[in-house]
ZAMAR-583509 format. One line per field, with one value per residue: residue number from 1; residue in one letter; x negated, y, z of N, C-alpha, C in turn. Coordinates in nm, 4 decimals, decimal comma, always signed. Layout:
BEGIN
lumtor <- [NUM	...] $
miti <- [A	...] $
n.px <- [X	...] $
n.py <- [Y	...] $
n.pz <- [Z	...] $
ca.px <- [X	...] $
ca.py <- [Y	...] $
ca.pz <- [Z	...] $
c.px <- [X	...] $
c.py <- [Y	...] $
c.pz <- [Z	...] $
END
This chain:
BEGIN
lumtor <- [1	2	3	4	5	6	7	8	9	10	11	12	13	14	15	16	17	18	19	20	21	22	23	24	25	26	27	28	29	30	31	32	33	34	35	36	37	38	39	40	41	42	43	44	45	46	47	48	49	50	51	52	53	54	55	56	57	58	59	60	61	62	63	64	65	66	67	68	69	70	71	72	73	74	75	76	77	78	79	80	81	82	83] $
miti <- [X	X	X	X	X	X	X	X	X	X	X	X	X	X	X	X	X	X	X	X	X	X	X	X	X	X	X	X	X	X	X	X	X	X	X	X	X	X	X	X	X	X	X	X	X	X	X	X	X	X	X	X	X	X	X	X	X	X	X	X	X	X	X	X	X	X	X	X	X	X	X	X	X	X	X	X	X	X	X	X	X	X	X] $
n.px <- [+1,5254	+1,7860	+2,1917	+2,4486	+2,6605	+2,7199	+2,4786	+2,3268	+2,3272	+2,3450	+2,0610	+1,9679	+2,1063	+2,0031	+1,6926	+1,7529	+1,8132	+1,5758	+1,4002	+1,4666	+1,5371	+1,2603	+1,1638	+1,3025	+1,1796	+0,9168	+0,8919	+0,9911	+0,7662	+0,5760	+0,7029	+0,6786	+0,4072	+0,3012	+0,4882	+0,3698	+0,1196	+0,1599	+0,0516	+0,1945	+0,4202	+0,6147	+0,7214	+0,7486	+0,9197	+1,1530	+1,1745	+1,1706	+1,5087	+1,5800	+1,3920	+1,4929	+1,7055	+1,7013	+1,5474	+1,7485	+1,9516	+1,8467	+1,7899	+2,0785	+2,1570	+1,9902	+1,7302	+1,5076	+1,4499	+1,6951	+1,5748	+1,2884	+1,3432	+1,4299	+1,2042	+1,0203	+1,1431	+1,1307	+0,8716	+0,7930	+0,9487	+0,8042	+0,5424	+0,6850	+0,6982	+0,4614	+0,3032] $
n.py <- [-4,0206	-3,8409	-3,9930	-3,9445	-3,6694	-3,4698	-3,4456	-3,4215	-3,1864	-3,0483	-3,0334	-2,8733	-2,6283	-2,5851	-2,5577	-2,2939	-2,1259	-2,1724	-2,0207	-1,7529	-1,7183	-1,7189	-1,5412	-1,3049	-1,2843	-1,3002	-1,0082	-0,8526	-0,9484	-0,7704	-0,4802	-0,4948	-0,5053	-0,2817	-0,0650	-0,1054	+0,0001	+0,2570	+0,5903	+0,8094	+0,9853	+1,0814	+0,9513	+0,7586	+0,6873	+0,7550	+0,5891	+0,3317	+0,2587	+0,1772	-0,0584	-0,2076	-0,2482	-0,4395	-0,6088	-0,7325	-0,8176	-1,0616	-1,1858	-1,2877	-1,4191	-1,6565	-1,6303	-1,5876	-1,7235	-1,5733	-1,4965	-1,4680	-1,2262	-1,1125	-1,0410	-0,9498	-0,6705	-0,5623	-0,5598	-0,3202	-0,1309	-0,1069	-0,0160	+0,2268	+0,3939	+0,3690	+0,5722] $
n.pz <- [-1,4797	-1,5206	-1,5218	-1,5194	-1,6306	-1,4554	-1,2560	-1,4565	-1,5589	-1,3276	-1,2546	-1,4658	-1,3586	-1,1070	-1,2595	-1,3456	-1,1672	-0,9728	-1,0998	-1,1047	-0,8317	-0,7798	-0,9466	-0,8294	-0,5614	-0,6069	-0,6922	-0,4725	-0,3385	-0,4292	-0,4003	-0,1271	-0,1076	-0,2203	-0,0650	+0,1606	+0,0869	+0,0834	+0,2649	+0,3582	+0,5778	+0,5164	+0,2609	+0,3086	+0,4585	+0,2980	+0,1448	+0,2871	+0,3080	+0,1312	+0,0914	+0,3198	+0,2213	+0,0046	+0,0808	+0,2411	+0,0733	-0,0660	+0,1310	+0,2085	-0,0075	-0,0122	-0,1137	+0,0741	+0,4126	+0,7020	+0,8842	+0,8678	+0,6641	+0,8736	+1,0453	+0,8600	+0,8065	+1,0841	+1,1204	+0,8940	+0,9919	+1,2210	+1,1299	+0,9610	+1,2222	+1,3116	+1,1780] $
ca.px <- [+1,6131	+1,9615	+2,2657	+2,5381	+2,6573	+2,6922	+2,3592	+2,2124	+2,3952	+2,2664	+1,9510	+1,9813	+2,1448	+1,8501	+1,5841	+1,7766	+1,8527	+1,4809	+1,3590	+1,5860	+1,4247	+1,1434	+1,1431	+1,2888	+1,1013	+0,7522	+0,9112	+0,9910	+0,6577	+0,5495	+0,7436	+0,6140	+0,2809	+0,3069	+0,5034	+0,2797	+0,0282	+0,1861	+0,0143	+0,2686	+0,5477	+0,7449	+0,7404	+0,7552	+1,0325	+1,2157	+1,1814	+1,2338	+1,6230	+1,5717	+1,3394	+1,5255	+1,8525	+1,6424	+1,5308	+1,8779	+2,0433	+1,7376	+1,8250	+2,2231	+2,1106	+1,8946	+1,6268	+1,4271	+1,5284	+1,6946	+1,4508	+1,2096	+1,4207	+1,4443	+1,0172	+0,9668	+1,2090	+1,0969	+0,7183	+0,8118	+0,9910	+0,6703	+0,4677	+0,6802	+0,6749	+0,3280	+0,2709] $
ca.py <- [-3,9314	-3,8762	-4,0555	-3,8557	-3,5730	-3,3763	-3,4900	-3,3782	-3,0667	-2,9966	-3,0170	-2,7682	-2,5423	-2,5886	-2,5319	-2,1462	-2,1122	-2,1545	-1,9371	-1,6697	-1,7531	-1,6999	-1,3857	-1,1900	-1,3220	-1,2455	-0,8622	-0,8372	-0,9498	-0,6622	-0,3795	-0,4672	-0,4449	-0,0917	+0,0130	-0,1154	+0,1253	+0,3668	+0,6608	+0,9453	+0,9110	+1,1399	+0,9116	+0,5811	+0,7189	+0,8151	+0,4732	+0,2137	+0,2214	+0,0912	-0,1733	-0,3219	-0,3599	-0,5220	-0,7623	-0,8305	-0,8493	-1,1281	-1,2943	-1,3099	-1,5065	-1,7562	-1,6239	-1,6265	-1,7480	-1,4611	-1,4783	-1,3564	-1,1142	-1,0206	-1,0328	-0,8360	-0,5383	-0,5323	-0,5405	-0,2768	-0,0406	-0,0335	+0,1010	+0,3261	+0,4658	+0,3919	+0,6539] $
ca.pz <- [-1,5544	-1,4223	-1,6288	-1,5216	-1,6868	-1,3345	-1,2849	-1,5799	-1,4998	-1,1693	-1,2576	-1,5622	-1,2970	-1,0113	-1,2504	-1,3521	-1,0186	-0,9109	-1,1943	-1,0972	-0,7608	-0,7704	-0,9861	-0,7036	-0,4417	-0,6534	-0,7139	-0,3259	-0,2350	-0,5257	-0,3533	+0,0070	-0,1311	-0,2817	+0,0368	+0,2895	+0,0845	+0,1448	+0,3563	+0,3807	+0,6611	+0,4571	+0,1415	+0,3565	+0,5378	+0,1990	+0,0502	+0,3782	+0,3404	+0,0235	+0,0821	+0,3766	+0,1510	-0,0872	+0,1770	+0,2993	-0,0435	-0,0961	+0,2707	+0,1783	-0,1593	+0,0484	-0,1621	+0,1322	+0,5075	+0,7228	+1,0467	+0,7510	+0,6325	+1,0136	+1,0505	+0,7414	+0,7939	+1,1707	+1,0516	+0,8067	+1,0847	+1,3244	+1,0379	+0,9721	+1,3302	+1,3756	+1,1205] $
c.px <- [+1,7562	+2,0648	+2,3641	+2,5374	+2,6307	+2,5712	+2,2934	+2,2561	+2,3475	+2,1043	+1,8873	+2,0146	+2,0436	+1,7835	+1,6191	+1,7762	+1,6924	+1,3700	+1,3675	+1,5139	+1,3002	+1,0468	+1,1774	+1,2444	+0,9827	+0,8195	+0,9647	+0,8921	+0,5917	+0,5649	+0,6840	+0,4419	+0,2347	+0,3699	+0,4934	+0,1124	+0,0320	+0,1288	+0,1034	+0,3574	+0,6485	+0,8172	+0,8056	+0,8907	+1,1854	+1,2700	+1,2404	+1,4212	+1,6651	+1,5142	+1,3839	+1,6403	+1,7743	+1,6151	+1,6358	+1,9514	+1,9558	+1,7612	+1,9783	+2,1880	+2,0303	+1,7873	+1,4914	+1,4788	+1,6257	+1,5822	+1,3375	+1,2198	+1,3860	+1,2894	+0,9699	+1,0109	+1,1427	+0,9093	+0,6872	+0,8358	+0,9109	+0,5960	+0,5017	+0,6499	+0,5562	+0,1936	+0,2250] $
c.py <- [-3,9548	-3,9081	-3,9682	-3,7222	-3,4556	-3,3522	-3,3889	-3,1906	-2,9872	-2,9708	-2,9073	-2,6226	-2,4818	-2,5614	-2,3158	-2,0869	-2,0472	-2,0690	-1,7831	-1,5800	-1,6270	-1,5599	-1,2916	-1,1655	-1,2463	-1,0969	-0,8241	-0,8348	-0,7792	-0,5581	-0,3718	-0,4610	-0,2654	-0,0257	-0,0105	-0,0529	+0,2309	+0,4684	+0,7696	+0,9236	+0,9604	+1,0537	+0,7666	+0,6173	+0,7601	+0,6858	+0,3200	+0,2024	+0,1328	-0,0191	-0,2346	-0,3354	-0,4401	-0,7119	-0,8462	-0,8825	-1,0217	-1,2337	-1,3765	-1,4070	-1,6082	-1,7329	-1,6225	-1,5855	-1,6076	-1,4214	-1,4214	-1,2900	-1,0046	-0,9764	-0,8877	-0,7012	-0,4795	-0,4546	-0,3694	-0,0764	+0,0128	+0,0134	+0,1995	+0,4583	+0,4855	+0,5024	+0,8044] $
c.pz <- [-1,5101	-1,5784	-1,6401	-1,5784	-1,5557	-1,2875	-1,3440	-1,5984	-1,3939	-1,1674	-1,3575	-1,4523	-1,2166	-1,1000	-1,2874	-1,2461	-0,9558	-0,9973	-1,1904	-0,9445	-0,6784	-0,8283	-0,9009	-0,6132	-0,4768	-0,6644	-0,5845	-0,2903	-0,2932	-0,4568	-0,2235	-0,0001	-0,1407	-0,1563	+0,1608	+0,2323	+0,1058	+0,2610	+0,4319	+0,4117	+0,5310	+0,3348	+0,1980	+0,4190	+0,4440	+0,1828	+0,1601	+0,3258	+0,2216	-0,0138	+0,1646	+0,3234	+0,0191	-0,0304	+0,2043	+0,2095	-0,0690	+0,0281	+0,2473	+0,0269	-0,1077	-0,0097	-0,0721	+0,3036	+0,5762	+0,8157	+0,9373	+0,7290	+0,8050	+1,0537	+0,9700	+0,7515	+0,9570	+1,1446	+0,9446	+0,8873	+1,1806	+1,2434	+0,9578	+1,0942	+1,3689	+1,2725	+1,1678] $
END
């Protein structure tokens, strides 16, 4: 158990932090589910500009690395084309 108040602080902070987390991460993975079901260019093609600022807003937050960020939106961009 930490003594310090900073301490005991930091660790109050980290666990909101990773709470916080982890909720956007799980509602990112959420959205690339639903719009890697997607069948219809027209709809997929509507909605991409919105799921790769999601990604990047989510990369800029360290919420998850960028080279991920960079995977996922790439990954994201050949199925739209390969539509």
């Amino acid at each position: 158990m930490a003594h310090h108040i900073s301490a005991k602080k930091r660790i109050r902070s980290s666990e909101a932090k990773r709470v916080e987390n982890r909720y956007y991460a799980k509602t990112m993975r959420n959205a690339l589910r639903d719009f890697r079901a997607l069948e219809d260019k027209a709809v997929a093609t509507e909605k991409l500009p919105k799921m790769l600022s999601t990604i990047d807003k989510l990369a800029k937050r360290s919420v998850i690395h960028k080279n991920k960020a960079s995977n996922l939106k790439s990954q994201l961009m050949k199925k739209v084309q390969a539509m």
